[in-house]
Structures are given as C-alpha cells and as structure tokens.
C-alpha positions in Angstrom: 44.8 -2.1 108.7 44.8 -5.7 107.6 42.6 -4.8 104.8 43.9 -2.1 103.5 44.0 -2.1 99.3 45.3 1.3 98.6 47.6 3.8 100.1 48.5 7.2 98.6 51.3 9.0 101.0 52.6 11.2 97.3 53.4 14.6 97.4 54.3 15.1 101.4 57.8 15.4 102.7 58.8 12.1 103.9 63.1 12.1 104.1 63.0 8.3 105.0 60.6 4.9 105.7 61.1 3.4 108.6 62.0 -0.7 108.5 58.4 -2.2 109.0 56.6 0.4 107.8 54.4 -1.8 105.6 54.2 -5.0 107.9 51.1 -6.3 107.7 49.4 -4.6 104.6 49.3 -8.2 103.1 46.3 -7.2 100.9 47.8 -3.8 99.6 47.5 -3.5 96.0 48.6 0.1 95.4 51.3 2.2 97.2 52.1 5.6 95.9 55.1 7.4 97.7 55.7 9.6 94.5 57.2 13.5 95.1 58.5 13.0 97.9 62.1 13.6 99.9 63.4 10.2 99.7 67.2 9.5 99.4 67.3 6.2 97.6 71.2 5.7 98.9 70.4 4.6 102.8 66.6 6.2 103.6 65.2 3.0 102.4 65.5 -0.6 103.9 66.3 -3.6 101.7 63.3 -5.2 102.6 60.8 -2.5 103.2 58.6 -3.7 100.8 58.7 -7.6 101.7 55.1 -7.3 103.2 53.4 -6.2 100.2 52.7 -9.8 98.7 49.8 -8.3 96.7 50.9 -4.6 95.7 50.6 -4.8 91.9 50.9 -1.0 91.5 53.7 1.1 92.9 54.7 4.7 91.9 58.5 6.0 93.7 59.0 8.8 90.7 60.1 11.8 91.4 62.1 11.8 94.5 65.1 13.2 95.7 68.2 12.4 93.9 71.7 11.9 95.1 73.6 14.1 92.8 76.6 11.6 92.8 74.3 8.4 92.6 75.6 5.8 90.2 72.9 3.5 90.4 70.5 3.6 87.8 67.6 3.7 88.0 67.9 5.8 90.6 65.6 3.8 92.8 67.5 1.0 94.0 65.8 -1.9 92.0 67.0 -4.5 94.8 63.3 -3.2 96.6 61.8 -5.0 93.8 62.8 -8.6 94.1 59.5 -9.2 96.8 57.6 -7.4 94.5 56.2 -10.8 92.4 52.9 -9.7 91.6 53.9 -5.6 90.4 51.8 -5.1 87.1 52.4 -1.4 87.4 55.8 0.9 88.1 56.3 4.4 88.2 60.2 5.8 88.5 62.7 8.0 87.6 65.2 7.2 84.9 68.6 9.7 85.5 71.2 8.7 83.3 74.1 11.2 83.7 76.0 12.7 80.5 79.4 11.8 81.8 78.2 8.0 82.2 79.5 6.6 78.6 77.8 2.8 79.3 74.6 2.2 78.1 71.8 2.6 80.1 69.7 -0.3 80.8 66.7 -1.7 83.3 68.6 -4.1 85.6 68.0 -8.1 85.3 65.3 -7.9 88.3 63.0 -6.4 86.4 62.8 -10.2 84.1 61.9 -12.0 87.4 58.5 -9.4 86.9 56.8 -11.9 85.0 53.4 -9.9 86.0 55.4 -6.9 85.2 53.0 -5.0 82.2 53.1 -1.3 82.8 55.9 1.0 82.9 55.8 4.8 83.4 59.4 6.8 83.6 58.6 10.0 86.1 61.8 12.3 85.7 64.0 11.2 82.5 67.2 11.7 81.2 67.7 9.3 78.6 69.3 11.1 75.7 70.0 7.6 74.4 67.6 4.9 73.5 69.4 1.5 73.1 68.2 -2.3 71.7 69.0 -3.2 75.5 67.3 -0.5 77.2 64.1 -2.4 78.1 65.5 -6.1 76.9 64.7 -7.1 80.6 60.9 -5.9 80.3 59.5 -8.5 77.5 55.9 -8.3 78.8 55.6 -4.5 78.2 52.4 -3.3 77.3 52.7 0.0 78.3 55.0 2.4 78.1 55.6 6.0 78.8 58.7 7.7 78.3 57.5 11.3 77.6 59.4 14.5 78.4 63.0 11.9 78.7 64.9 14.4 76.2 66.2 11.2 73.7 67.7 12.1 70.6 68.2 9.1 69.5 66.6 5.5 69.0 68.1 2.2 67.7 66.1 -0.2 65.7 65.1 -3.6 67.5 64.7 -1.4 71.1 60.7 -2.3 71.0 60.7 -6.2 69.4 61.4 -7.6 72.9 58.2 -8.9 73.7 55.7 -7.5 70.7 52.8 -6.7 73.4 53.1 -3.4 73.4 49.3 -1.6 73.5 50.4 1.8 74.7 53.4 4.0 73.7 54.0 7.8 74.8 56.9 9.6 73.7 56.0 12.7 73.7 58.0 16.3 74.6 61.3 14.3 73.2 63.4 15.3 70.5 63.2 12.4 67.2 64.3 13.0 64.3 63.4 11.8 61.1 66.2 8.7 61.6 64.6 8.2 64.9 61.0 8.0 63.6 61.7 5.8 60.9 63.0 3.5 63.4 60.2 3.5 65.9 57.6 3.2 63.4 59.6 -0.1 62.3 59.7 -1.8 65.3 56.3 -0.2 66.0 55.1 -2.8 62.9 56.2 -6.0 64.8 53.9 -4.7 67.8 50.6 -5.5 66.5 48.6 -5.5 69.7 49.4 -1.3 69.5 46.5 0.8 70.4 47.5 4.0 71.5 50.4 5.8 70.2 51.1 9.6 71.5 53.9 11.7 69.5 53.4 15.3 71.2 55.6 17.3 70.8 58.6 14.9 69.3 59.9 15.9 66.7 60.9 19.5 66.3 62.7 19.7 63.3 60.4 17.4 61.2 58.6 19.1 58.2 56.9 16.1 56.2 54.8 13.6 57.7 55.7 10.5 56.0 52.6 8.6 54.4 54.1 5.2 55.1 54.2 6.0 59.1 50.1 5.6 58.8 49.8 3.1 55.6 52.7 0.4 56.1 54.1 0.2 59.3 51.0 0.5 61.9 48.8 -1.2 59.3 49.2 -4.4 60.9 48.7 -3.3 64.3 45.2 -2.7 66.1 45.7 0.9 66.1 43.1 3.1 67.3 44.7 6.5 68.9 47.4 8.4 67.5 48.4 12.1 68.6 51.1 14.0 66.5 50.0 17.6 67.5 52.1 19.9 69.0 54.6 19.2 66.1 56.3 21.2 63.2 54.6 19.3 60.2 54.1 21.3 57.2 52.5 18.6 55.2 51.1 15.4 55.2 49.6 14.1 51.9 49.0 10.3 51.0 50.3 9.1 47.5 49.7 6.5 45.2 51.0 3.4 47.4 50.5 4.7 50.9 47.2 6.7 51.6 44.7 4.8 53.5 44.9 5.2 57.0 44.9 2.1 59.1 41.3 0.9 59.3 41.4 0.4 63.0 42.1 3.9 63.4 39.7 6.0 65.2 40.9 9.0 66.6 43.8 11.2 65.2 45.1 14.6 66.6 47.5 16.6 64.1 46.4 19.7 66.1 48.9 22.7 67.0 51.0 22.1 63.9 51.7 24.1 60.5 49.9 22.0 58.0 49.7 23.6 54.9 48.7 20.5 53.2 46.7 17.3 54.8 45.0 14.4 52.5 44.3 10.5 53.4 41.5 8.1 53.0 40.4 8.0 55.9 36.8 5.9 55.8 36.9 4.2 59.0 38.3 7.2 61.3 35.6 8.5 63.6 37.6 12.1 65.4 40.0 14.5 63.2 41.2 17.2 64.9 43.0 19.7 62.6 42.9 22.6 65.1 45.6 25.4 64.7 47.2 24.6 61.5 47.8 26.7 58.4 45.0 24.7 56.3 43.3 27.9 55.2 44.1 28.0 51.5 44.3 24.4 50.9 40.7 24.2 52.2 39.4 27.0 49.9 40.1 24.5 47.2 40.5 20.6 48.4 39.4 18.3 50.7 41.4 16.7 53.3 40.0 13.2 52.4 38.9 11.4 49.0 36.6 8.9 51.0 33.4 9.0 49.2 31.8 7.7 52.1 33.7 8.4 55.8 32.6 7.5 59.3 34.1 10.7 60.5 31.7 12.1 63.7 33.8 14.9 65.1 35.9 17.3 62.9 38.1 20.3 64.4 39.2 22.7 61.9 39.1 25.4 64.3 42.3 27.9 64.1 43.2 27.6 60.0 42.8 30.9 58.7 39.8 29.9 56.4 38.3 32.5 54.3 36.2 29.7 52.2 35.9 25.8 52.0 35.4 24.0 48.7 32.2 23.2 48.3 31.9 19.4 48.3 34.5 19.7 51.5 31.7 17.4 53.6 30.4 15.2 51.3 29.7 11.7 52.7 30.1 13.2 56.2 26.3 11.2 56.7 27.9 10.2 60.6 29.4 13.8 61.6 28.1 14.8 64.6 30.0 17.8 65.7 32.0 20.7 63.3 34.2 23.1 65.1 35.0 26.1 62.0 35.3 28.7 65.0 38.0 31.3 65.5 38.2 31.5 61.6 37.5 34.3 59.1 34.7 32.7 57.2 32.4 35.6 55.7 30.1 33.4 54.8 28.2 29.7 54.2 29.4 28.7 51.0 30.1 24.8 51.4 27.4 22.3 50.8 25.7 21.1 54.4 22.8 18.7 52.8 25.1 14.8 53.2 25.6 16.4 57.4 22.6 14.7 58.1 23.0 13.5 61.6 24.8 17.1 62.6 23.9 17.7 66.2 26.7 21.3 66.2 28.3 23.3 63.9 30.5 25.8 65.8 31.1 29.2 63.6 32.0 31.5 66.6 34.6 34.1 65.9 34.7 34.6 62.6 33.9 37.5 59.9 30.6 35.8 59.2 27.8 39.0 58.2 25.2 36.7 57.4 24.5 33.8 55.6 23.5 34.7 51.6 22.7 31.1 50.5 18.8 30.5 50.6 19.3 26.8 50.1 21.6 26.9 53.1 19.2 28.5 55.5 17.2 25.8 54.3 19.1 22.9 55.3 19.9 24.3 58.7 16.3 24.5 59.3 15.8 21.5 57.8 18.6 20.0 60.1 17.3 21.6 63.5 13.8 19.3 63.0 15.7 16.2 62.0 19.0 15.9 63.8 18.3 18.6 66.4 21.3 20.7 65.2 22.4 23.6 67.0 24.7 26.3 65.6 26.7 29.1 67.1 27.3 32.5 65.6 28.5 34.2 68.7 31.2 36.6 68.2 30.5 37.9 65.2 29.1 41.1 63.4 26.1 40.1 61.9 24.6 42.9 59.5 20.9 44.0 60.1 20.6 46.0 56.8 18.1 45.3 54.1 20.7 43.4 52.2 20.5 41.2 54.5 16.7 41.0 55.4 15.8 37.2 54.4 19.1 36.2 56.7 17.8 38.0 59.9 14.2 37.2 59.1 15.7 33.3 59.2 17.6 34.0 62.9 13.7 35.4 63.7 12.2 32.0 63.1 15.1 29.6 63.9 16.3 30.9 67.3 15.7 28.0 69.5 18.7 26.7 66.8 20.9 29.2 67.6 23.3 28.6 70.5 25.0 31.4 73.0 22.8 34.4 71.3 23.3 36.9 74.3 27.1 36.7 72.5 25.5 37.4 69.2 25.9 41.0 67.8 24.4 42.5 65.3 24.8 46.4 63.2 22.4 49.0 62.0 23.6 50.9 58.9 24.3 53.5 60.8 26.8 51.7 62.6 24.7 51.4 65.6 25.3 47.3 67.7 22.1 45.8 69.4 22.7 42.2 71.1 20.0 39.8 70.1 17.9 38.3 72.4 14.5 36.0 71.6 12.5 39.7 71.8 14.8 41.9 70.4 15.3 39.7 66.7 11.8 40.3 66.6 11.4 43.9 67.0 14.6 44.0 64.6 12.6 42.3 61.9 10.0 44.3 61.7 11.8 47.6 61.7 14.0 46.3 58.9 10.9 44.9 57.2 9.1 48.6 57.5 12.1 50.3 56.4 12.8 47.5 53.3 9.7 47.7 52.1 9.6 51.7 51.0 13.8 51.1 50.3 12.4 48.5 47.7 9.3 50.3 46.1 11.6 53.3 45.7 14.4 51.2 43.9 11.1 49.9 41.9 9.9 52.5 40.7 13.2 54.4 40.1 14.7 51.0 38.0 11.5 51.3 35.9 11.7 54.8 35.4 14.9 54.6 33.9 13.9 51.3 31.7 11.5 52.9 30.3 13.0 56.1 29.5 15.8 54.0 28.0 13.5 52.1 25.8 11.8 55.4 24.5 15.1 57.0 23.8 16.1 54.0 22.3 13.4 53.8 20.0 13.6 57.1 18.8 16.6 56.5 18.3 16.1 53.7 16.3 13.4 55.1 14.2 15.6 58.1 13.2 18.3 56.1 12.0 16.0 53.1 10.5 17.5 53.6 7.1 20.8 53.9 8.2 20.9 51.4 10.4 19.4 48.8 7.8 21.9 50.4 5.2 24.6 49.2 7.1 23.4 46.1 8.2 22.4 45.1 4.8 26.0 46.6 3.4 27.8 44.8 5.9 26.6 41.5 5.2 27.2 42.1 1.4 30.7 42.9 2.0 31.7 40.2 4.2 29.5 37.2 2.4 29.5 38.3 -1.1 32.7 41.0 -1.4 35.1 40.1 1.3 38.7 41.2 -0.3 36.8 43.9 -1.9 37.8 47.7 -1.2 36.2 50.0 -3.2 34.2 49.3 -6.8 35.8 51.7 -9.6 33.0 50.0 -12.3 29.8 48.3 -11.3 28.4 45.6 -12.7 24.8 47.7 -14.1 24.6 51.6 -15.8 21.3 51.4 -13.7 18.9 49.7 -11.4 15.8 49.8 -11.9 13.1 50.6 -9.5 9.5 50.2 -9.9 6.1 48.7 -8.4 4.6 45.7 -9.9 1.9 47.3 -11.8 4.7 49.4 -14.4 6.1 45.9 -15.2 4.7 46.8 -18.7 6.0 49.8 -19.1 9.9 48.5 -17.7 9.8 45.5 -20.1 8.3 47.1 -22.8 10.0 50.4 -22.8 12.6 50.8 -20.3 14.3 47.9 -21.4 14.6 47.7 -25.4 15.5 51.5 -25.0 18.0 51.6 -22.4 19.5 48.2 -23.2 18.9 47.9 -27.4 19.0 51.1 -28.1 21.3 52.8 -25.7 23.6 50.0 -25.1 22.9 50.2 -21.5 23.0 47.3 -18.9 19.9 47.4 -16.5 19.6 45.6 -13.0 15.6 44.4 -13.3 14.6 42.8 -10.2 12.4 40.2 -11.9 15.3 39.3 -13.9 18.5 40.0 -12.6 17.8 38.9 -8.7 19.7 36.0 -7.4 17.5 33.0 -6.6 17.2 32.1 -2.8 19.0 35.1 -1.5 16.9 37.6 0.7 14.8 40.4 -1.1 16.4 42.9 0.8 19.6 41.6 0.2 19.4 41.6 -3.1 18.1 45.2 -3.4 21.2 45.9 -1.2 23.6 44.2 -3.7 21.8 45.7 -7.0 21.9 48.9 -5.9 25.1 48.9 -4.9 26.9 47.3 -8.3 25.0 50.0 -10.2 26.3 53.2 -11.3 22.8 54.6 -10.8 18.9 53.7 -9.2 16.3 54.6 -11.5 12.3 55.4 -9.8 9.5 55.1 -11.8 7.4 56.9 -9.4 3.5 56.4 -9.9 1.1 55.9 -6.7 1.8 51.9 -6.7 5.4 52.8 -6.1 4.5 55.3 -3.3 2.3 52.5 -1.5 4.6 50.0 -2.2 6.5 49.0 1.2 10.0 47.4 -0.9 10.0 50.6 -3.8 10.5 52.8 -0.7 13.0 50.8 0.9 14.8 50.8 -3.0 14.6 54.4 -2.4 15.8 54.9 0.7 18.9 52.2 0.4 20.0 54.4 -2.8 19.7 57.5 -0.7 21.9 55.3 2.1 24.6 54.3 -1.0 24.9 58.0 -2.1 25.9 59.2 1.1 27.8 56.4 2.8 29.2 54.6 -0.4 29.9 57.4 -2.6 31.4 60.4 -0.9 27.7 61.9 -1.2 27.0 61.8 -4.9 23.5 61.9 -6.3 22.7 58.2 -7.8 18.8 58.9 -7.5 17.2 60.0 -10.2 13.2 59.9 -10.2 11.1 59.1 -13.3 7.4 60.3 -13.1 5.5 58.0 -14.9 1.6 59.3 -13.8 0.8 63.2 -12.7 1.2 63.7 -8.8 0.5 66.6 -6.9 2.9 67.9 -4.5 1.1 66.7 -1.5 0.8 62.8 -2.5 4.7 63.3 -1.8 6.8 62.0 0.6 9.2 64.7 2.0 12.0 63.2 0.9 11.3 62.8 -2.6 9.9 66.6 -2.5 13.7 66.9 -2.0 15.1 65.6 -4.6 12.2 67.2 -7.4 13.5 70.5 -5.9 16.6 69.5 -6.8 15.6 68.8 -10.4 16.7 64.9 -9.7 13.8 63.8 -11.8 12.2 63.8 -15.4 8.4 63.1 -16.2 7.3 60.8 -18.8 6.0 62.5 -22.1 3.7 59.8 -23.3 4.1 61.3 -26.9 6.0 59.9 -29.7 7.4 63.1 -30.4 8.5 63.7 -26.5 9.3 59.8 -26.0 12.5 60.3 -28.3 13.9 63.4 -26.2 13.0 61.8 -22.9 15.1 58.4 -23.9 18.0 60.2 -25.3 17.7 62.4 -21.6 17.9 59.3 -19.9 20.5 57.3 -21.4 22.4 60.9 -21.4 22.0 60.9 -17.6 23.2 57.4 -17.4 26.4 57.8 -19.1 27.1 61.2 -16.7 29.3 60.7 -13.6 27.9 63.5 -12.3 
C-alpha cells in the first residue's frame, strides 16, 4: 500500500506493533494509533516509525500507562527522531505528584523544526513552568485542556511568539495564573483563538484589561470564557473597547450579573445562562452607537423587561435568541433590527404583544428582511383585551415559526393550539363576541357620564351662590387679607346697592343723608370701587368690609344681572361670614306687587327686613332717621 496517505487504527485493542509494521508507507501522512493498549516501556520498537518519511500528523494519546513509568512524556520521545516532517502531535502528558523536577518536553522535540501543532490527550500537569515547552519554539497550536494546572509562570508562552491557537480549558487558574497568561498572551500577536472553558473556578471579576490591553495587539478573533464563575465584567474608563479583531465571544454558562464593553466590531455574543435579568431591565451591555453585532444569545437570564434602546444600532443583527425567559411582553424598541432574519421568544410568560407600533415593525420586518419569529411555548391570551394582537397572528402567520407549539386561552380557561385555520375561526369568534362586549361598555360608560354631568349640574346650580361666595371670598382673603382672621370693624356702616337708573336718587339723597347728616360712611360702587380689579371682586370685598348691604329695590334692580348677584353675595356673607346675622336690609324705592318678586326677597319682606320710600317731606325725615337708626344697630 505504497500509496497509502492516511491510516486510522484508534480506538481497537492493539497490546504491541510489531518491528516493520510501517515499512513501506513512504507517502503516509497521517497515523492515528490513539486509545489503544499500548505499553510504551518495550511494546514499541526504536525504530518503528523510520518509514514514515512523510507522516506529518501522528496522534499516540491515550494509551496504556506503566504505573511506575518515569519517562515523561509517557511516550517514549526517542520514536520521534525519524519523524522530520511531523507538523501535528497528539500525546499524553503524566507527570506524577511524587516527581519534584520540573516537567519538560525533551530536547527532540527542537530538532521538529516542522513541528507546529501540539495537542496533550491525558494530562497531569499541575505545574506550568517557563521550560515546559522551551523546546517547542514553532508552536502555533496548543491544547492543553482538562491537564488540572494550578499554576502558571510568566515567560512559559514567549518561546517562539507564533502561537494562533490556545485551549486551556477544564483547568483550574487563578486570578495570579490569568494575569500571567494574558501577559505572555500579549507578546503572541499572531493569537486567533483563545478557549478558557471552564478555567477558573474561583474567579468572580473579569478583568477589563484581559480584552483591552493585553490581547489588543494580537489578531484575536475567538475567545470562549463560558462555563466560568464570573459575576461581572464591566469596562471602565481606560480599558473598555474590545479588541477590534474580535469577532466571536462566548461568556455563556456563567453568573453575570453585570456585562458592558464597546464592542463595535464583534459580529457573535453569546450571553446564554447568566444572571443578566435585572441589569437588562435597565442598561445595555454595550455603548456602541453603531455595532456589527449579527448574532446575540441572551437566552437563559431571567429577563422580565429590556430597556428600551437595548438594540439600538444593531442595523447587522441577524439572529436574537430571548427564549427560555419570562418576558410578558414586547416592550424594547425593534425599528434599528433592520436586517433581522429571527427573533427567538420561545418559553417565556409572553400573553401577547400590547405595543401597536411593535406589531408594526414585525410586519414591516417579515416584507423587508424576511424575519421569522417564534412564540412557541407560551400562553397567549385570546380574550378581547387582546383582540388587535390575535387579529395581527391572523394576518402574519407565514411570520410565525413552530405554531403547532403555539397555545393559546379562552377566558374560560379553555387551550386551543393554533393552526393556519383555527387563528382564523378564533378571530372571528373573538371579533363577534368583542363587538357586543364593547357596545355594552359603550353605552354603560355613557350612561354613567351623563348621569354624572346632570347630577353635577344640579348640583352646581343649587349651590351657584355658594359656590361663587366662596370662590369670590377665597380669593379676597388670600390676595387682599392674607394674615387676616376675623374683621371686628369694617371699613363702611353700609354698602350700597342699587341699579343704574337710581343713581340720582343714591347721590342726591342717600348720600348727603347718610354720610352729612348721619355721619355715616357708605361703600358706592361708582365711587368707592378699586380701579382694574374685577366687578365681582369688588362687590365681594365691599360687601364684605361693610357692617351692612343696603337694596334700593325698584324693577331696574330686579332685571339687573350684578344688583342680584349684590344680593345674593350679602345673603352668602350673613350666613357664612357672620354666624348668620341679617346684613340685608331692602329699601323699596317704586311700588311692587308681590308677584314681580323673587322668592328670596319675598323672604326677607316677610321678615320685615325692609322699609319703603315715603316720597314726602314729612315721611322723608322719619324714613332717614329709620335708616341711619338701623345702621348704627348690631342687630
């Protein structure tokens, strides 16, 4: 088999190989004897591999070890030295806890000029050393997951500086250990890939300076951290940016409370299975106006609600994975996730979506990036409250993906799966029902508006005086009378109330009576009024700095619309303002019958609150001296 490139015997039971075994495979280019039976200490000749002039790949991990070997590696690395064109090596690294010496790859490896890939298959190497892989310069790859090192000394990868690959994941770093790595990490600036599964178990905080100084200079493009115990990991003022090479990074299976970077360039975030939840409701996980993020996982968090900017200048997002969440709702803004192909909402509390603007978008989305969404696995509501939601399901379900794993609840508690024909026969029973629901509600809401507004009118109306009383009073005390408590003399004996056409009779009788004869300070509104102040207030404040309110009732002051209101604010100051007493007293100045009478100045002439003009000379003295009498009584 002359021509023979490839030859897998892995995983069989093979105790031994036979001297000449390989003869003649001159062109072999990969040999594989991995999981097998082999006992390195004599089941193996010295020269077994001298035929293998072109084998560039060789895997021998995971074989049987001799429990009392002391050669290390455990394959004997004398096999090697034929080996000048290996690229690739697979084998086991056992370095026993009694063995004090440091462990290192033995000088033959150097002489693998060719010698780029390295891959340890069972490991025991609690110790990482700065001479642990000095004979290996060329390195580019190198994976050394699952070899149970606790420690790392600084300088251990600055050999060669070529490294593109590094795994060390299922070990146990510490935050010494890290700090290291990522130090000689920044001398290796050809780095690619960098996996950190499962590596540091008793890490909390994610250090900013591991993404922003030390594999900035590198060509980094991968980098897994999940599987991890980080609580946060926050940028700050001098190291935030992620390295702009950087295109995929995996902080899944952690307990992120907190996670913020700049992160413009990254193209795949996978937050799955953290603790994000709260943080989300309020922040975003990036301050990159702009990002070309196009796959984010924040499946797993515990969110109840996003912030609503959470994807802005997500333009390049492709795929959104919010699923086994307990999102009610769609609250966060969707229109920048224009070139969204699937947004995955499966398993959460989601009832339906309330936003009309965000119904919108999704449509609007489905015609222009041909998004597809999944609601599976949740209770959606079919209730009238949520009518315009199902109605949207109804005429967007070729958006919807898995809908046989879409429920959906009656009122009545009663769960229909939806299917292409049965949203359909759902809408229109909700729409029938809705409709008499909603004229019902109608009529009922204006029923009770209106009955409202009558009773509030009467209400109103019965209490007009009252009302405008106290408004006027109030004002009055808090512009005019602020510190003021109670009056114990007022300003006027009287005020004088009368309709335009007795102006005569006020300024020609009234006042040089009352005034020059009596002694008796009268509130006249064409005189006494304050300029620029309301009417009505000033009625208000007259009446209520004088002792009494005098009404010359004829028929103009019965037609007149601000003589009655006079009247009625005096009738409002006598019983609010002073315990009830009688200020009114009415003046009939022309003959009226009975009839031509409001009701409520009937009341006070049958109360005897009133005195008619004489018109004689003889009467005019009696009636003035009555007057001014009446003026001077507190009673």
């Amino acid at each position: 088999m002359k021509n023979l490139s490839e030859l897998d015997l892995s995983y069989n039971r093979l105790k031994y190989l036979e001297e000449g075994t390989f003869g003649g495979l001159s062109r072999l280019e990969t040999l594989s004897i991995k999981g097998n039976y082999l006992d390195y200490s004599f089941a193996i000749p010295n020269n077994i591999f001298k035929p293998l002039v072109s084998l560039k790949s060789l895997n021998v991990a995971n074989n049987k070890l001799v429990e009392q070997s002391y050669l290390y590696p455990s394959f004997p690395s004398d096999l090697l030295s034929s080996l000048v064109r290996l690229e690739s090596i697979e084998v086991d690294v056992i370095h026993p806890q009694f063995k004090l010496n440091l462990f290192m790859f033995p000088n033959i490896y150097r002489s693998l000029t060719h010698l780029t890939k390295l891959e340890i298959g069972l490991c025991n190497l609690p110790h990482v050393r700065n001479i642990t892989f000095f004979n290996l310069p060329n390195l580019e790859y190198l994976d050394m997951h699952r070899c149970h090192t606790q420690s790392y000394d600084r300088w251990t990868l600055r050999n060669g500086k070529k490294l593109k690959y590094l795994d060390i994941s299922e070990n146990e770093f510490t935050d010494d250990c890290l700090s290291k790595l990522m130090s000689d990490l920044n001398f290796n600036v050809k780095l690619e890939i960098l996996k950190m599964t499962n590596s540091f178990p008793s890490m909390s905080i994610f250090l900013p300076q591991y993404l922003a100084l030390f594999l900035n200079a590198t060509q980094i493009r991968e980098i897994y951290v999940n599987n991890n115990s980080f609580v946060e990991a926050i940028g700050n003022d001098e190291y935030f940016m992620m390295p702009p090479t950087l295109k995929v990074f995996d902080f899944s299976n952690n307990k992120l409370s907190k996670f913020y970077f700049g992160m413009p360039y990254l193209s795949i975030l996978n937050l799955q299975n953290n603790k994000l939840g709260a943080y989300l409701s309020t922040e975003r996980y990036t301050n990159s106006g702009e990002t070309e993020l196009r796959e984010i996982d924040l499946s797993f968090n515990c969110i109840q609600d996003l912030s609503f900017g959470l994807f802005h200048g997500h333009e390049h997002a492709v795929n959104i994975d919010l699923s086994h969440n307990k999102l009610t709702d769609i609250t966060f803004d969707l229109s920048h996730l224009v070139s969204l192909k699937k947004l995955d909402l499966s398993y959460n509390n989601i009832s339906g979506i309330s936003s009309q603007n965000s119904m919108n978008t999704l449509h609007k989305l489905s015609k222009t990036s041909k998004l597809k969404i999944d609601l599976s696995n949740n209770l959606l509501k079919c209730t009238c409250e949520n009518l315009k939601f199902v109605q949207w399901m109804n005429a967007n379900l070729d958006l919807l993906l898995n809908k046989d794993k879409c429920m959906c609840r009656f009122d009545n508690n009663d769960v229909v799966q939806l299917t292409n024909v049965n949203v359909n026969v759902i809408v229109k029973q909700l729409e029938k029902e809705c409709s008499s629901y909603t004229t019902l509600i109608i009529c009922i809401a204006v029923g009770i508006s209106i009955a409202l507004l009558i009773l509030s009118s009467g209400l109103v109306y019965r209490f007009r005086w009252r009302l405008r009383y106290l408004y006027y009073m109030t004002r009055h005390k808090y512009k005019v009378f602020q510190n003021i408590q109670s009056y114990t003399s007022y300003k006027y004996d009287a005020f004088i109330s009368y309709a335009n056409e007795e102006t005569d009779f006020v300024v020609s009788e009234v006042i040089p009576h009352l005034e020059r004869g009596e002694n008796l300070k009268l509130c006249v509104h064409q005189r006494d009024f304050v300029p620029g102040e309301e009417i009505t207030q000033n009625i208000t404040n007259g009446i209520h700095q004088s002792r009494r309110t005098i009404c010359i009732i004829t028929r103009s002051f019965l037609d007149s619309y601000y003589c009655m209101f006079e009247f009625n604010m005096a009738k409002m100051e006598s019983i609010y303002s002073r315990d009830g007493q009688n200020i009114l007293f009415l003046v009939f100045y022309e003959q009226l019958r009975p009839k031509d009478l409001p009701l409520v100045i009937l009341e006070l002439v049958q109360k005897q609150s009133y005195i008619e003009y004489p018109n004689d000379e003889q009467g005019n003295v009696v009636f003035w001296k009555k007057i001014a009498e009446s003026l001077g009584s507190s009673e």
